[in-house]
C-alpha positions as CSV (number, residue, x, y, z in Angstrom):
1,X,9.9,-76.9,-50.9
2,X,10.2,-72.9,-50.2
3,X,6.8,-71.0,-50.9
4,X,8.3,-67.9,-52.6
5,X,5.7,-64.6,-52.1
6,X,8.7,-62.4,-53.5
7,X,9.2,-60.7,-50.2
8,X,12.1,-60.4,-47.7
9,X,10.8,-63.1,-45.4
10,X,10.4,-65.9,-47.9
11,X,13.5,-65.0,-49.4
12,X,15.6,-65.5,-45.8
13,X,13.7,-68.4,-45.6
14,X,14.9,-70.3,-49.0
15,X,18.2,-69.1,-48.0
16,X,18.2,-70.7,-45.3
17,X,16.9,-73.2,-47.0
18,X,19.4,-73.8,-49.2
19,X,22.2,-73.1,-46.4
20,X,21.0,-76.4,-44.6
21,X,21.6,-78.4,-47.7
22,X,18.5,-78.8,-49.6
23,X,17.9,-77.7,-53.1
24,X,14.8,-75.8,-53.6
25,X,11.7,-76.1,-55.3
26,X,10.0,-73.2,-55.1
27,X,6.0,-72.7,-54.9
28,X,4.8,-68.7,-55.5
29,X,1.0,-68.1,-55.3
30,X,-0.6,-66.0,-57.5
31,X,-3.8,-65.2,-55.9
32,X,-5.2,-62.5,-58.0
33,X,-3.6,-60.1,-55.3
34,X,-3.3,-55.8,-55.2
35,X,0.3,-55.9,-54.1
36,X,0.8,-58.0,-57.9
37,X,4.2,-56.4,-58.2
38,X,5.3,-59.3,-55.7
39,X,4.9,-62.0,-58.4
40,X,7.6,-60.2,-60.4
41,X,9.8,-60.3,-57.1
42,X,9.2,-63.9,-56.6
43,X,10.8,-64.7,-59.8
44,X,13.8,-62.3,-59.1
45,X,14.2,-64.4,-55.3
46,X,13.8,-67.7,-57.3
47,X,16.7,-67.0,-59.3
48,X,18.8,-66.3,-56.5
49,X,17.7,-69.2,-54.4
50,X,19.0,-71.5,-57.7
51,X,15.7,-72.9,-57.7
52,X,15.4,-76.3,-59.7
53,X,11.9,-75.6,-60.3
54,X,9.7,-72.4,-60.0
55,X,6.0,-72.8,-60.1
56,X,3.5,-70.1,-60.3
57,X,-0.1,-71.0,-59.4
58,X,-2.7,-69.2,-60.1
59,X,-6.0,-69.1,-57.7
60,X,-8.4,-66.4,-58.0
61,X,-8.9,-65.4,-54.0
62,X,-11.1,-61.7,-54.7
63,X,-13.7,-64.9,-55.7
64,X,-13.8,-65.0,-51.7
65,X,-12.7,-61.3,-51.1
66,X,-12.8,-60.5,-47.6
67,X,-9.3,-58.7,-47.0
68,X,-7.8,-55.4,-48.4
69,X,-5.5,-57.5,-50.6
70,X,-8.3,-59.5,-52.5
71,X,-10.8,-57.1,-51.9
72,X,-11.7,-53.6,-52.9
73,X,-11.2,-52.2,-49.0
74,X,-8.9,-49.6,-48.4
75,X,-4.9,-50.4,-47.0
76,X,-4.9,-48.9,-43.7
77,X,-1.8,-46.6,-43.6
78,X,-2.6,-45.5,-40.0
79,X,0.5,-47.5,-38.4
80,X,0.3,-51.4,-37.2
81,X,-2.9,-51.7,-34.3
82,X,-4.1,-54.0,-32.2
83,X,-6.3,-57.1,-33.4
84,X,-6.4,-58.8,-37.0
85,X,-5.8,-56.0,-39.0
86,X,-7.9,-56.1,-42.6
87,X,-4.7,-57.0,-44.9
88,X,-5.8,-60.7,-43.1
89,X,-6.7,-62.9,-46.4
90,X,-9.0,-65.6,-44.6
91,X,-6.5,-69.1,-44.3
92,X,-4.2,-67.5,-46.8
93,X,-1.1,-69.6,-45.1
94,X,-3.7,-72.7,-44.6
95,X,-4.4,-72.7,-48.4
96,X,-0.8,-71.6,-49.6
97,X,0.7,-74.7,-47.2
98,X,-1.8,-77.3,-48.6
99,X,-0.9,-76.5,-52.0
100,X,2.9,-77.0,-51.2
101,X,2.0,-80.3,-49.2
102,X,0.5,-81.7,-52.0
103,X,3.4,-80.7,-54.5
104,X,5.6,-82.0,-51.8
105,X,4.6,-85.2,-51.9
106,X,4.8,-85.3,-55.6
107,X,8.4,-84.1,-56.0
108,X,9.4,-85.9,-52.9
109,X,10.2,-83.3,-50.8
110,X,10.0,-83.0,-47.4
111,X,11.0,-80.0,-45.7
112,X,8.1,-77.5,-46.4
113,X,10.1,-73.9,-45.6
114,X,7.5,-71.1,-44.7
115,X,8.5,-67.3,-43.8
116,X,6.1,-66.6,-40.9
117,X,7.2,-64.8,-38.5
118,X,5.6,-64.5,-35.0
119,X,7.6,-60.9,-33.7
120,X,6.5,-58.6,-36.5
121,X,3.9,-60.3,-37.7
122,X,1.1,-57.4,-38.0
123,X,-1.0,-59.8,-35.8
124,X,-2.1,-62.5,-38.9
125,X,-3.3,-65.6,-36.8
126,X,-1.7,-68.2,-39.3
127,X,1.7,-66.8,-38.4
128,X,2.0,-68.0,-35.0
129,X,3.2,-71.2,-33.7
130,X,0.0,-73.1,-33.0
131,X,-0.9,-72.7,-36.7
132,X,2.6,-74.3,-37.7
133,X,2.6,-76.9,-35.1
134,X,-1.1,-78.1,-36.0
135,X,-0.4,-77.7,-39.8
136,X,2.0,-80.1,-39.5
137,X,0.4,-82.5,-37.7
138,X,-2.5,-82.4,-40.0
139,X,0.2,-82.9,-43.2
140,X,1.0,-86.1,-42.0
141,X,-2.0,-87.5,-41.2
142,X,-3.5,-86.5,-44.7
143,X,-1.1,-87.8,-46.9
144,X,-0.5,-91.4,-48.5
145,X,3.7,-90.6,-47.6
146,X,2.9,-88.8,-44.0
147,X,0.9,-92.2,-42.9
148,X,3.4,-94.7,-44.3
149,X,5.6,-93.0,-42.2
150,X,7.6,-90.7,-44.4
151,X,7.1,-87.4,-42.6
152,X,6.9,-83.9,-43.5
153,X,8.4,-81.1,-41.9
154,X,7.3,-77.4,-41.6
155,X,10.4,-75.3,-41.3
156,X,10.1,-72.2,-39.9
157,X,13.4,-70.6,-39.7
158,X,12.2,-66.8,-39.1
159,X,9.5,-67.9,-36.6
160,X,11.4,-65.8,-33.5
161,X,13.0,-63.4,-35.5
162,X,12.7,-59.7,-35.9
163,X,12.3,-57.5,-38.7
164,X,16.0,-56.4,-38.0
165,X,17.4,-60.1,-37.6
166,X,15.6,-60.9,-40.8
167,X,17.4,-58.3,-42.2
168,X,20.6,-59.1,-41.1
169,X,20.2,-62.3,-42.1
170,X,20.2,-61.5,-45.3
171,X,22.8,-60.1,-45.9
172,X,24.9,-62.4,-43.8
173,X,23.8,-64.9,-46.5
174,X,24.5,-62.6,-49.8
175,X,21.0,-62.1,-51.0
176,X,19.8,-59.1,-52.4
177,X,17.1,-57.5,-50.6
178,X,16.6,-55.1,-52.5
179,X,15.0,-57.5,-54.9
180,X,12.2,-58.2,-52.7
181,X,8.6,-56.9,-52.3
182,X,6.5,-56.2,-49.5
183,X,4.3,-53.2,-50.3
184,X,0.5,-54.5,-49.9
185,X,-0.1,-51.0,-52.1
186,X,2.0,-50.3,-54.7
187,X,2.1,-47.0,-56.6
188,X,3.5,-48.6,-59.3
189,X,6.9,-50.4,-59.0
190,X,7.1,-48.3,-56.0
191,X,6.4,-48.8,-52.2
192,X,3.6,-46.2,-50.9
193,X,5.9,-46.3,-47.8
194,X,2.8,-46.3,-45.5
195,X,1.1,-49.4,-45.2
196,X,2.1,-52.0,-42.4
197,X,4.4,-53.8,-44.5
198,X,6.3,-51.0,-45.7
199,X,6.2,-49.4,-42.0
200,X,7.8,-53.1,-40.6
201,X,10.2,-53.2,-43.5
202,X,11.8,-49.5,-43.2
203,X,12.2,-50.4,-39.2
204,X,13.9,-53.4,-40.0
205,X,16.3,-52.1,-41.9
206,X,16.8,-49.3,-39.8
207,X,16.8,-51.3,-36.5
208,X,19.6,-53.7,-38.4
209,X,21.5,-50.8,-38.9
210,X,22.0,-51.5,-42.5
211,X,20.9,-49.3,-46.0
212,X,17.3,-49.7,-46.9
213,X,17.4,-50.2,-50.6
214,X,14.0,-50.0,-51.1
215,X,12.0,-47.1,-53.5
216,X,9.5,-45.9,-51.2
217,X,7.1,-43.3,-52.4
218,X,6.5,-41.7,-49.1
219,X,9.1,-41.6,-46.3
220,X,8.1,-44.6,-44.1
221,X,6.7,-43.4,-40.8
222,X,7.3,-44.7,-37.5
């Protein structure tokens, strides 16, 4: 079970995935987000990842609003800062991981693959290993298979990578990265360039040493 946002991390992840010998079925979100162009990305990484099944849920999160993504707040495009920055949708990961869990049991996977990353991770609290370790306690405790003893696992293969590793890793496994999204504020089918996503992206490529084939709007800044 990969969830599949569309972006570079998720797509290392299923690769991954896949490289360890599982088969994927992979779970994409749509939560009604700004940055929608990643839903057309997370079919495009599907596809690569041979997916047996792609499933594309739709929840409504700007119900809850409270983040830049869901929300009508302003991207900051000031460079990554200290704290919880406000592209932080509240329990995104908590909510995106139950969903998988419960399709997980149903298909009867389980190896739940997640792209979190807890280097260049713009400081999102559900990205860090206390969240994994306690989701996964919690997923076996709360399902009919996790209490008869047929335990879930959350993979987290990019948990101590960098932007740069991630990267590399990519193309190490032959995927496409320039079929990914990570803009949180599109100008169209194009990165702005300057948001923190864009900003992490373009150092990752350029720390890794490798062509950035990504359409930015604006030159990424440092």
């Amino acid at each position: 079970m990969v969830l599949v946002s569309g972006g570079l991390d998720s797509m290392v992840a299923g690769g991954l995935a896949r490289e360890a010998g599982y088969s994927v079925v992979a779970l994409t979100i749509d939560y009604n987000q700004r940055h929608w162009v990643e839903l057309e990305a997370a079919v495009r990484v599907a596809g690569m990842l041979e997916a047996e099944r792609h499933i594309m849920m739709p929840i409504d999160l700007t119900r809850f609003g409270g983040s830049a993504l869901t929300a009508d707040i302003d991207v900051p495009k000031d460079g990554v800062q200290p704290g919880i920055p406000v592209t932080y949708v509240p329990a995104r990961n908590t909510i995106f991981l139950s969903l998988a869990l419960g399709l997980a049991e149903v298909s009867g996977a389980r190896a739940l693959y997640i792209g979190v990353n807890a280097l260049d991770y713009s400081g999102y609290p559900d990205c860090r290993p206390q969240f994994v370790e306690q989701f996964q306690k919690l997923a076996n405790v709360a399902t009919k298979a996790g209490v008869e003893g047929d335990r879930f696992q959350v993979e987290t293969p990019l948990l101590a990578m960098t932007k740069a590793d991630i990267v590399r890793e990519a193309a190490r496994l032959g995927l496409d990265a320039g079929q990914t999204w990570s803009c949180y504020d599109p100008k169209g089918h194009q990165h702005c360039g300057r948001c923190d996503s864009c900003r992490l992206r373009a150092k990752g490529f350029a720390e890794a040493g490798l062509p950035d084939p990504t359409d930015y709007a604006e030159p990424p800044l440092g």
